[in-house]
N, C-alpha and C positions, 0 to 999 in steps of 0.2 A: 465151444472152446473159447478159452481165454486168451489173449497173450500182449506182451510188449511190442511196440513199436521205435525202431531210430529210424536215422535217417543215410542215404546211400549213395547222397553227392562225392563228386568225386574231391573235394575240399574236404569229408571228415577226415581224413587220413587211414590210413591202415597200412599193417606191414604184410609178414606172413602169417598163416594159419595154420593148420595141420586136423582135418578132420581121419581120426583114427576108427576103426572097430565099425566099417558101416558097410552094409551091403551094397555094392557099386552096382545101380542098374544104367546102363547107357544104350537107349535102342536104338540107337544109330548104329551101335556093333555088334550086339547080342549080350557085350557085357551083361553076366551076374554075378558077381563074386564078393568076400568078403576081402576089405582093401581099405586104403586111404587115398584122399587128396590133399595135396597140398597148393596153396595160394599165395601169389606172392601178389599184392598189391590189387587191381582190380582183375588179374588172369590165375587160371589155371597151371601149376608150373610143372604139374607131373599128378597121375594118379597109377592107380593097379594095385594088383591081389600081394608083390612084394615091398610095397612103397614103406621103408620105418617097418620092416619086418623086426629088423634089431634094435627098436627103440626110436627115441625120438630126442633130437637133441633139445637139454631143458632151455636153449632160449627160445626157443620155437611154442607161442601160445596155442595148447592143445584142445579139442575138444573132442569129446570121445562118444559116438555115436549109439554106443552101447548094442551097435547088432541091429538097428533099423536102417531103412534104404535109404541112402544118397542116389538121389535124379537129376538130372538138369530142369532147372526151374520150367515150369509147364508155361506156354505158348500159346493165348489163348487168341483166334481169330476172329470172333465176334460177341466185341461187346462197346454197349453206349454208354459213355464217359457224361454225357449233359451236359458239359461245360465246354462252350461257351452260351449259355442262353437258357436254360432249365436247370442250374444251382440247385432250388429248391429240391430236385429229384436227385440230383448227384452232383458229384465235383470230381475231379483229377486226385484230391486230396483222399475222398472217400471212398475210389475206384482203387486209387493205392494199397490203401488198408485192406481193403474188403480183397482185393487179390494178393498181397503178399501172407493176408493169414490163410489163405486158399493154394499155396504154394506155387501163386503164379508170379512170375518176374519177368513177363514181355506178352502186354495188350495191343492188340488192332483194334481202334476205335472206329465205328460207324461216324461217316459224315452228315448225320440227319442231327445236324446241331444250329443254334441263331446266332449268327452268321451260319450257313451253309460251307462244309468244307469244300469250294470249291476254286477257292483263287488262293496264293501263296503266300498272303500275310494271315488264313485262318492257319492252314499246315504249319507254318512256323512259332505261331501261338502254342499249341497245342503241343509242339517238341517243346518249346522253351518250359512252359510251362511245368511239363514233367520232369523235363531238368531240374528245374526249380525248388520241386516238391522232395526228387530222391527216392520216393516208393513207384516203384515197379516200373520200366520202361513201356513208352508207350509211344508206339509207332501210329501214323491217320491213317485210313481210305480217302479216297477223294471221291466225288460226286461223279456218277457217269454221264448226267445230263445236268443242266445248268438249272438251281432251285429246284433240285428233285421232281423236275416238272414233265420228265418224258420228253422233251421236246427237241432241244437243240444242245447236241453235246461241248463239253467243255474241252478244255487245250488239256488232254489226259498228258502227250508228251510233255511238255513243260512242266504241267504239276508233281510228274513223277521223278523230274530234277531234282524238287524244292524236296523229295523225301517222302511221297504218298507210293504205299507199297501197291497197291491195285484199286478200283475204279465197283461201286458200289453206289445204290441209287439206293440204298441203306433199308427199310423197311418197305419200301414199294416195288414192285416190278415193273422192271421197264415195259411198258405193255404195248408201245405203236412194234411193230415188226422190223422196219424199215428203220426206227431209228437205233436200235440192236443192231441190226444188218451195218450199216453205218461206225458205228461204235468197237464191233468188231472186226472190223476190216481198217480202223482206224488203227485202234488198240495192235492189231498184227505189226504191223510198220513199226513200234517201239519195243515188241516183244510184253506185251505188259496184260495182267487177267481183270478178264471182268467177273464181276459177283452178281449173283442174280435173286433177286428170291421169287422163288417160284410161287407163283400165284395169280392166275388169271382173275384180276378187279371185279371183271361185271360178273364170276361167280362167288365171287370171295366179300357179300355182305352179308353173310351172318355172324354169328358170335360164337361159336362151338361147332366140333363136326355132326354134320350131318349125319342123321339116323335115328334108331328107337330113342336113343337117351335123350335127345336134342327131340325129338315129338315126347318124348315123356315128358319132360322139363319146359316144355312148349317157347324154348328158345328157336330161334332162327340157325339154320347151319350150311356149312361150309362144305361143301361137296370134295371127297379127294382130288375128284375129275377137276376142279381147281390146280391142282397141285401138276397132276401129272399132263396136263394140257398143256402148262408152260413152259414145263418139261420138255417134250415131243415137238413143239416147237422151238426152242432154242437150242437141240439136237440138231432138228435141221439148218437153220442159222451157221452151226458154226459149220459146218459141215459144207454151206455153201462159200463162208469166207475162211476159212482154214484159221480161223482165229482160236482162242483160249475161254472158256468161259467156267467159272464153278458155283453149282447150285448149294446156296445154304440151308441150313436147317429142313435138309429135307425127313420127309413125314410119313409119306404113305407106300404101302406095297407095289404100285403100277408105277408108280414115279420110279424106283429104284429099280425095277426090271426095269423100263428103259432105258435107264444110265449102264446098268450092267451090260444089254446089248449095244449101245454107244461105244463102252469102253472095247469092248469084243470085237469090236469092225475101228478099232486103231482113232476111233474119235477123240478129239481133244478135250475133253470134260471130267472133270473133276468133282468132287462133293465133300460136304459134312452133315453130320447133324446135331442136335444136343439132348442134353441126359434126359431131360423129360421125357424125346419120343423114345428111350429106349425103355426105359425107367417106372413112365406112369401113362394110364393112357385115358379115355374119356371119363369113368367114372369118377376120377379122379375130384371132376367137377363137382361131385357129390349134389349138395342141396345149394345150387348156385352159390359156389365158393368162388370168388375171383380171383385169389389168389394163382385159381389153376386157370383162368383164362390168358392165353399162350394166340401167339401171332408165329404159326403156323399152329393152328387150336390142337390140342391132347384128342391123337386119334384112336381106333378101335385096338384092341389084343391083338387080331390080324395082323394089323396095321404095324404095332409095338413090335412082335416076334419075329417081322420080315426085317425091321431094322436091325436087329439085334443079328440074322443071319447076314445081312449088309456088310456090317461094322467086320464080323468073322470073316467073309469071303473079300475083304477088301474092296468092293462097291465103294463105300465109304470110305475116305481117306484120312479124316480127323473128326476128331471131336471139340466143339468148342462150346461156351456155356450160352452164350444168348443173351450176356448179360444185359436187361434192359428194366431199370429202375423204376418206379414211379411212387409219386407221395400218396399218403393215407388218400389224401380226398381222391385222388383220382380213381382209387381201388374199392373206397368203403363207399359203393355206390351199386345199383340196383345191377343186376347181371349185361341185360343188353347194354349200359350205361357204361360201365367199367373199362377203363382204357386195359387193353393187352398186354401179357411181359412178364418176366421174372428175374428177379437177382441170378444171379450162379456162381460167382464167382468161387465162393467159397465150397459152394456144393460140387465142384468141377470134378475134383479129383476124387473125394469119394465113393460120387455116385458112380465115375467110370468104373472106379475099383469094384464095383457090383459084375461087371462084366467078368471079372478076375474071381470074385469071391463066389461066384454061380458059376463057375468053368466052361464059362464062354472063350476066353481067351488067358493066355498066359500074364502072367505079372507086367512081362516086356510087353506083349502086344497090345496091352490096356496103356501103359504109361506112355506107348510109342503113339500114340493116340491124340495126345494132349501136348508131346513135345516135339519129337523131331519130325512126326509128318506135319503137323500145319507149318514149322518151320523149314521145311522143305519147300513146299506149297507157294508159302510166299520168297523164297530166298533171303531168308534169316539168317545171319548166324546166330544161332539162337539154339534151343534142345537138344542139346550132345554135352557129352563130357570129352571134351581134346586139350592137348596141350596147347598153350597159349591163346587158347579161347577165352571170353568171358565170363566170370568166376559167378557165375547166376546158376543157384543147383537150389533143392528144397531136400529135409530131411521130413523122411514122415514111419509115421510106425501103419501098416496096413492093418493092422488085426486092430487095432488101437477101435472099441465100437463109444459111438454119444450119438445124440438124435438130436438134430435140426429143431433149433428154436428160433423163429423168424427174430426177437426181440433181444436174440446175442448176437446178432450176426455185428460185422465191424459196416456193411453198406450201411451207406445212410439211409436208403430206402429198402424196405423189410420185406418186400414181396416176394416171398419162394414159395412155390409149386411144394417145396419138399417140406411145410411146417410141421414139424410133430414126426418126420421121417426117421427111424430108427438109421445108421448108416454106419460104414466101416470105414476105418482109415482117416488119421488123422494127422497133418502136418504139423511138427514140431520148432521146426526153424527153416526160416527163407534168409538164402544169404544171394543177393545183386553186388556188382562185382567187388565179390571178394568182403563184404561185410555186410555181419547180420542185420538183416531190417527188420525182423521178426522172429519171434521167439515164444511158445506156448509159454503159460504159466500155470497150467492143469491137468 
């Protein structure tokens, strides 16, 4: 997919809008109907199924949807910005892009940036900055231990003044016990979430999951028991400080029944995952392609189908892409060698739409996925359509099919899992408040 880019400061100006003829989904209410919105500046000033039923008055600049879905811009809660200190792999600029032609318009960036987001003149870098730029808002995490080092936690209260929405040790797990325990009984007193990734260290140095494919391929592999070990233990954790915690990009079968008996016994935990583990699973790897080597690694069918039953019975709370960049050299290197990760941005909402387009889930409950639960999650105003809300919505045609070609994508760095993937649905226009930042041209 192709398209134009402006920009969505609140200095270009803008008056009213009037989007006509577009299918309203808002799964914050169930909305599905055919209806208009209209905008007055950078809010929301009224939508619904009779909004300009008799016409549209002609000083009002119209644009007519033609019968595709109006959504609130999708809400994605993990992904690595790079900037400030890995440019080369990404920028705030090229995160912009690569998410507003992805129909996303509100990023939570990982704090595993140089500087570390851990003190309040990185957090305020990082707002300013995307001020600056106008493409897609983007909200920090901040670091739950000081240099991502496990050790000694940071001033969470204070940071979460300065505007960091919750508290993430970004690609590592906190893995002493004690200083989780700590962190969580901490984090309780401000009311504020920790993110976790699950992944017990000393079993989590191989390069792919464990099993035939991984002794076929005579790679080194990653055992689920990884996954769900840290799991099981930060279960108990909260459970003993009644704190908040939510596990990302989770992966495997036994992890996910855990969290489903967690949730069942009134525990406070929460989850996501992303489209790969539903999407694609170890073969993927094919003939040592790094493309598909993934931190939390592409696990078995098993593995993939229980996610997918996750996501339906609400296990899963959100979906978010994972987005996590890296440049040619890092990737076009021998398989163990190969740093981990994949773009998504772009890929976010189509591949969920796979859960939609395979009758997994309804239209709403796939698009509720990507907007108003992670923005519930984090207390966002953000993924809904309401009245004098923030005029951040995407238009996209779902049936609309193109296939994934890493060397179109808007990221600056090209690494998708999904290269050469046939897919459905496709975003037409992202409008942040209240004016287009993007707009297909194919």
């Amino acid at each position: 997919m192709n398209g134009n880019w402006t920009d969505a400061r609140p200095d270009a100006g803008q008056g009213k809008h009037v989007y006509i003829n577009a299918r309203l989904l808002n799964p914050a209410s169930g909305m599905d109907e055919i209806g208009a919105v209209l905008t007055d500046g950078e809010l929301i000033a009224d939508f619904g199924p009779q909004l300009f039923a008799n016409g549209v008055p002609g000083s009002i600049p119209t644009i007519d949807c033609a019968g595709h879905c109006l959504a609130p811009g999708l809400v994605d809660m993990r992904v690595q910005i790079r900037e400030p200190g890995a440019e080369h792999k990404g920028t705030i600029k090229s995160a912009g892009m690569s998410a507003t032609a992805g129909g996303v318009t509100t990023m939570v960036c990982l704090p595993n940036t140089e500087p570390v987001i851990e003190d309040m003149s990185v957090v305020e870098f990082v707002a300013r900055r995307a001020r600056l730029i106008g493409l897609s808002k983007i909200y920090p995490y901040a670091a739950v231990t000081k240099g991502l080092e496990g050790k000694e936690i940071t001033e969470m209260g204070v940071l979460s003044q300065y505007g960091a929405l919750a508290f993430t040790d970004g690609e590592k797990a906190i893995a002493n016990a004690q200083v989780l325990r700590r962190a969580l009984t901490y984090a309780r007193t401000f009311d504020l979430l920790i993110i976790q990734h699950p992944e017990e260290p000393s079993l989590a140095s191989g390069v792919m999951n464990s099993g035939e494919m991984a002794t076929r391929l005579g790679l080194s592999g990653i055992p689920p028991a990884a996954e769900t070990i840290m799991v099981e233990r930060d279960i108990r954790l909260v459970e003993l400080t009644d704190g908040k915690l939510h596990f990302a990009h989770v992966s495997t079968k036994d992890a996910l029944d855990a969290i489903r008996k967690a949730k069942a016994r009134g525990i406070n935990v929460t989850c996501d995952t992303a489209p790969p583990y539903f999407a694609l699973n170890e073969t993927s790897v094919g003939d040592y392609r790094t493309f598909a080597k993934l931190s939390p690694p592409l696990r078995s069918e098993e593995d993939r189908l229980a996610v997918i039953e996750a996501i339906k019975d609400g296990t899963i709370d959100a979906i978010a892409s994972d987005h996590a960049p890296q440049d040619e050299d890092s990737k076009r290197l021998p398989f163990n060698q190969a740093a981990p990760g994949g773009v998504g941005l772009e890929t976010l909402l189509p591949v969920t739409l796979d859960l939609y387009h395979n009758g997994h889930l309804s239209i709403l409950e796939a698009v509720s996925k990507v907007t108003s639960a992670p923005a519930n999650l984090l207390n966002l105003k953000a993924g809904r359509l309401e009245i004098g809300a923030p005029a951040d919505f995407t238009v996209f045609d779902p049936e609309r099919g193109w296939q994934v070609n890493a060397d179109d994508l808007a990221s600056k760095a090209k690494n998708t899992p999904f290269d050469g993937r046939p897919v459905q649905g496709a975003v037409l226009r992202t409008v942040i408040d209240g004016r287009t930042v993007y707009r297909a041209t194919d």
